[in-house]
C-alpha positions as CSV (number, residue, x, y, z in Angstrom):
1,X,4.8,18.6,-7.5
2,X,8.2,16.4,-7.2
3,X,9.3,16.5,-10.7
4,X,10.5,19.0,-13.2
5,X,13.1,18.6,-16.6
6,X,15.9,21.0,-16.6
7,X,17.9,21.2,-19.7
8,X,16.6,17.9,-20.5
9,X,17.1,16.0,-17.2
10,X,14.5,15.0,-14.7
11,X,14.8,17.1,-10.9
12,X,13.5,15.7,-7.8
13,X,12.3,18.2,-5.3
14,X,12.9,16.2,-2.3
15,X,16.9,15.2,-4.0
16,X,17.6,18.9,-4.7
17,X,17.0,20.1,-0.9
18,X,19.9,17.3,0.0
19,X,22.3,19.6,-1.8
20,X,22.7,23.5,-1.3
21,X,25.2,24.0,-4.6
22,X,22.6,22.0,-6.6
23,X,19.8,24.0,-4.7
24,X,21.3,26.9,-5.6
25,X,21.9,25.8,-9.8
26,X,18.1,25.2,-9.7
27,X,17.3,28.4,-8.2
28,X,18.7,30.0,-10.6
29,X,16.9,28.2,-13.3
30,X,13.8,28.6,-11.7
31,X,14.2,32.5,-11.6
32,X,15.4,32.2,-15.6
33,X,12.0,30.6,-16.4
34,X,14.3,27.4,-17.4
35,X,12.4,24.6,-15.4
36,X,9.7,22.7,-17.1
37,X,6.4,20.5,-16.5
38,X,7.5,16.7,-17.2
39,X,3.8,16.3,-18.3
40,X,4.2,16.8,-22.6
41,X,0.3,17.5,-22.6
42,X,0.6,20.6,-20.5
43,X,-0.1,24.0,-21.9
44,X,1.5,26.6,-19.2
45,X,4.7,24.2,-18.9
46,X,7.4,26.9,-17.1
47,X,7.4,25.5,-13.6
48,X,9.3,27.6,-10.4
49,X,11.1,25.7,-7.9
50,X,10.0,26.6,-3.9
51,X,11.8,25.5,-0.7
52,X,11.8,27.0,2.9
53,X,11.6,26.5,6.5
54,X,7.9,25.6,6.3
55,X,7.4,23.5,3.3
56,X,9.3,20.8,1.9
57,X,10.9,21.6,-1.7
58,X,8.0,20.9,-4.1
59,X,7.7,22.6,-7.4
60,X,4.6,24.2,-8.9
61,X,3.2,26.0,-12.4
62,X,4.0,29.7,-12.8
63,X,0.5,30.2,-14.1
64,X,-2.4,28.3,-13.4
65,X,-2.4,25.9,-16.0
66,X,-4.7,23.1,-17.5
67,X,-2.5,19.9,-16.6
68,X,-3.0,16.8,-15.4
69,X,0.5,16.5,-13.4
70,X,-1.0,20.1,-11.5
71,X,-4.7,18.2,-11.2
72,X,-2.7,15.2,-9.4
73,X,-0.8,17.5,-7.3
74,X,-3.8,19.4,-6.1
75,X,-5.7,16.4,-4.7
76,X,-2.9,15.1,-2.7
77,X,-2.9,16.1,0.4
78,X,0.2,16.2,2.6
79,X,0.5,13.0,4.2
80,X,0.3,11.3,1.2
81,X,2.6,13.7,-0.3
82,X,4.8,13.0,3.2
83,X,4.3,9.3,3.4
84,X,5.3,9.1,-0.7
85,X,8.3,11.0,0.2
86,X,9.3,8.3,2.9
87,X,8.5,4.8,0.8
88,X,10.6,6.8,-2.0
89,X,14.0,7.0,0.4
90,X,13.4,4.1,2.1
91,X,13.1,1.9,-1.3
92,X,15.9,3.8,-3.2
93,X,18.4,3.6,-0.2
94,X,17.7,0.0,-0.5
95,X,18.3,-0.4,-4.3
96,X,15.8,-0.2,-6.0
97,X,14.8,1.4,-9.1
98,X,11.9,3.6,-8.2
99,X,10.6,6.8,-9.7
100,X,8.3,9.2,-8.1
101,X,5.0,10.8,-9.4
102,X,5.0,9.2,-13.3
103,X,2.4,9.6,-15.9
104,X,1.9,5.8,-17.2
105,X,-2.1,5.9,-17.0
106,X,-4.4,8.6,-18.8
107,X,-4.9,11.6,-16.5
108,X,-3.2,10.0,-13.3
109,X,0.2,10.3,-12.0
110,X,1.2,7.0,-10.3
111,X,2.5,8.0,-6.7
112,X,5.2,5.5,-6.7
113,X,6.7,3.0,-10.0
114,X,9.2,0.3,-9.6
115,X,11.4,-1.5,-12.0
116,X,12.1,-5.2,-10.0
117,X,15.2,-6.8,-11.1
118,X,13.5,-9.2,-13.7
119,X,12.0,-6.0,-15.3
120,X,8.5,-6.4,-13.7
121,X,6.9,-2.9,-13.5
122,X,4.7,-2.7,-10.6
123,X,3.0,0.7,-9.4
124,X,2.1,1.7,-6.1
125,X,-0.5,3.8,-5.2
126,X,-0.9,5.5,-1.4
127,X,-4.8,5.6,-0.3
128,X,-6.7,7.2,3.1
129,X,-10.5,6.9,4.3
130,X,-11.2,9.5,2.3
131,X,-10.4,7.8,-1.0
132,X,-14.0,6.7,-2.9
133,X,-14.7,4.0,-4.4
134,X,-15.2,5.1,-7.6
135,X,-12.0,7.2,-8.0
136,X,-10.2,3.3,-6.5
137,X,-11.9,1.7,-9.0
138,X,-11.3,4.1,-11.8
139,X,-7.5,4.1,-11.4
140,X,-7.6,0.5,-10.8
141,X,-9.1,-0.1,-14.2
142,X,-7.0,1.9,-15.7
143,X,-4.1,0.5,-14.7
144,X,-5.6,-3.3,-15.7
145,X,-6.2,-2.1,-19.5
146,X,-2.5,-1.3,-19.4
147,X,-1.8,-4.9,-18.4
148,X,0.2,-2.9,-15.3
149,X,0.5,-4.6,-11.4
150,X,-0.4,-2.3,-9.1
151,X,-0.9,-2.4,-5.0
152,X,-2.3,-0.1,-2.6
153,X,-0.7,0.9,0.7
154,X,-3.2,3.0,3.5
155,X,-2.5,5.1,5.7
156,X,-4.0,4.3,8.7
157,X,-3.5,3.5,12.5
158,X,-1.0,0.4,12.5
159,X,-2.0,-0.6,15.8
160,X,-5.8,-1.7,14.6
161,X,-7.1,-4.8,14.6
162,X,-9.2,-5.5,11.4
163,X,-12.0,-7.0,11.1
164,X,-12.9,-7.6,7.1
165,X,-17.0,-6.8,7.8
166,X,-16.0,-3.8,10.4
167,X,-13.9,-1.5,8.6
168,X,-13.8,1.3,5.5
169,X,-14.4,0.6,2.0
170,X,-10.3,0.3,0.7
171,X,-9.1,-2.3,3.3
172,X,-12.1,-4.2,2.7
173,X,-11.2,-3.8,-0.9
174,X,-8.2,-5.1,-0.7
175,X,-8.3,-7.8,1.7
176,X,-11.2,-9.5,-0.5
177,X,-10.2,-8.6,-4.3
178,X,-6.4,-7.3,-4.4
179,X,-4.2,-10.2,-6.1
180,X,-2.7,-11.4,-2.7
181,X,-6.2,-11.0,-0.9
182,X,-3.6,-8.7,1.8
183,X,-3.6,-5.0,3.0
184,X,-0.5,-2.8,4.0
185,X,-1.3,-0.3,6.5
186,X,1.2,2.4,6.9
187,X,1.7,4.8,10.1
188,X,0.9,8.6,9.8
189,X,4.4,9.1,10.7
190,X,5.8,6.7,8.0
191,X,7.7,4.6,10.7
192,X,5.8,1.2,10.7
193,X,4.0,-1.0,8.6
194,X,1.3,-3.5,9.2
195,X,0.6,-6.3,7.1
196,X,-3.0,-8.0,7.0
197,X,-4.4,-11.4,5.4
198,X,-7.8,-12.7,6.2
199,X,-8.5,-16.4,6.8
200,X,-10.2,-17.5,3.7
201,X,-11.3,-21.0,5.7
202,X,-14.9,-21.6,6.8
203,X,-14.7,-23.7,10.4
204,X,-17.9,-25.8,10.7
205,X,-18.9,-28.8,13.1
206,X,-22.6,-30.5,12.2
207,X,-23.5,-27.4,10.7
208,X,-21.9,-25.4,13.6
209,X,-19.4,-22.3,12.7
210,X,-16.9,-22.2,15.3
211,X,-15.4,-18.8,16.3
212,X,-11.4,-19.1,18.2
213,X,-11.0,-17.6,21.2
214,X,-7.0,-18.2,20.6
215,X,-6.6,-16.8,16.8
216,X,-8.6,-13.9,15.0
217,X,-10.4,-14.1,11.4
218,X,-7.2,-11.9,10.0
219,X,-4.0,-12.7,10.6
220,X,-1.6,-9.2,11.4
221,X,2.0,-8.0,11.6
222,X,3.2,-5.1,12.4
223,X,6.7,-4.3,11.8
224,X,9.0,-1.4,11.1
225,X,9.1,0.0,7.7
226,X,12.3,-1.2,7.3
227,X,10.7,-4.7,7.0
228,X,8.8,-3.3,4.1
229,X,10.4,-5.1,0.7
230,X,9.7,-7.2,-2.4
231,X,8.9,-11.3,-2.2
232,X,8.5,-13.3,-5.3
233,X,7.7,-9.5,-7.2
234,X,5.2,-8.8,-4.1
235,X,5.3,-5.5,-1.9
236,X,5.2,-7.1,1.3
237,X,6.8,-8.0,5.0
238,X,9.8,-9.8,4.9
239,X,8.8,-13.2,5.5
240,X,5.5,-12.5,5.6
241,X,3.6,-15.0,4.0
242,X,5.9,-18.2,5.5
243,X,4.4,-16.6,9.1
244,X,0.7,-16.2,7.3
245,X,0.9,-20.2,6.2
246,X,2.2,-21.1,10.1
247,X,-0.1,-19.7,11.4
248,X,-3.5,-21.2,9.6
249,X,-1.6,-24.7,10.0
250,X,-1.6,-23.8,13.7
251,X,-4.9,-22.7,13.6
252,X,-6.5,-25.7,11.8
253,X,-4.4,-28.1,13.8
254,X,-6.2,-25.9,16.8
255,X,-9.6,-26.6,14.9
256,X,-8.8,-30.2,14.3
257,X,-8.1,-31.2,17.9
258,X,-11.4,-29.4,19.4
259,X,-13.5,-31.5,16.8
260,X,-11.6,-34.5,17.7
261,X,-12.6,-33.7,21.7
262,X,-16.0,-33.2,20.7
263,X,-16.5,-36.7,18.5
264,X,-14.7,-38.2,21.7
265,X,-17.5,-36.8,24.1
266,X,-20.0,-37.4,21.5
267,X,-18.5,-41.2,21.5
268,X,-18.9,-41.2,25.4
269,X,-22.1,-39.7,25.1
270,X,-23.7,-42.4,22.9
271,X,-21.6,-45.3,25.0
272,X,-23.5,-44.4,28.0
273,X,-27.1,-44.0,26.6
274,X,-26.4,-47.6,25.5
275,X,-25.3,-48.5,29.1
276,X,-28.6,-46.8,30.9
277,X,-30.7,-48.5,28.0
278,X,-29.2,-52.0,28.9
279,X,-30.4,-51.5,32.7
């Protein structure tokens, strides 16, 4: 767990590490039984605060209690718990207001929330292959009944090329019914970020659908995470979607011009039937 209140205040696992003299204040109060489960429904609330060479600082229940934060903490596994960890520093060393592991849905504990300057709230949640479909859709319904944004990041191999019919259940997910119709991909070591959006345009000639050797069905990016910001209240690329819009004018200009070549041969075509049926 990443959070605990301390004489009132909210701790931050991963903050207190940074600092040995606060390390050391909060060992203490973990030893006098003085740090508390942020979750109010909780019924064993004394938390302890652990930190060595193996694990990163975390905190966890003195008894095994019946809470919901301890329920979302046990079905985490570590490289979400790591990759959380990195969108968290990366964001908040860039300014903005973003909290980690808050109860703001029945039951759940949103992985990351962020305030946006014109006071949107938008949550972020961190998905793998494993995640079903039913769990996705249960959070995501949850968060719609709230009236609450939220968008999904993976964690996958950044170097992929997806295809929308050939891949697992979550990017297809997203890529067909997210709000922007995109999917962010992040590395397993946090360090890049790709960015997918799917051609939503059909191509067709006299009934013919025309495939391009030149561009793919989804457009991809793959960037740094440093890249990784808010457009227009959107978790996205930097300059992302200007690039996206380029490049399906390129490729219907590309589309455009092969038709054009085929009504000129077809033109030629009928020119000399008419020739040979003159002789």
């Amino acid at each position: 767990m990443e959070n605990s209140i301390w004489n009132g205040q909210l701790l931050i696992a991963s903050d207190i590490a940074k600092e040995y003299t606060l390390e050391k204040k909060v060992r203490k109060a973990s030893g006098d039984k003085g740090l508390r489960c942020p979750d109010s429904d909780c019924q064993e609330p004394i938390l302890r605060y652990c930190h060595g060479e193996v694990k990163d600082a975390y905190f966890a229940h003195l008894s095994n209690a019946r809470c919901d934060y301890a329920k979302f903490d046990k079905i985490n596994i570590q490289i979400v718990r790591k990759i959380k960890k990195i969108l968290y520093e990366h964001f908040k060393e860039n300014g903005y207001k973003v909290q980690l592991e808050v109860k703001i849905i029945d039951h759940h504990y949103t992985h990351l929330l962020f305030e946006l300057p014109d006071g949107k709230t938008i949550a972020v949640e961190i998905g793998t292959q494993q995640l079903s479909k039913n769990r996705m859709d249960n959070i995501n319904e949850k968060y719609k009944s709230k009236g609450i944004a939220v968008k999904w990041i993976v964690i996958c191999d950044t170097k992929k090329i997806v295809q929308e019919n050939h891949t697992y259940f979550l990017k297809r997910y997203l890529l067909n019914e997210s709000k922007n119709k995109d999917l962010l991909v992040i590395s397993q070591d946090g360090l890049e970020i790709a960015q997918y959006k799917s051609d939503p345009n059909r191509y067709e000639y006299n009934g013919r659908l025309f495939e391009s050797e030149n561009y793919e069905n989804t457009y991809r990016e793959c960037s740094p995470l440093t890249s990784l910001t808010f457009e227009d209240n959107e978790l996205s690329l930097k300059g992302f979607i200007q690039r996206y819009n380029t490049w399906l004018n390129k490729k219907q200009k590309a589309f455009n011009k092969k038709i054009a070549k085929l009504e000129e041969e077809k033109q030629r075509y009928i020119k000399l039937k008419q020739l040979q049926a003159q002789k």
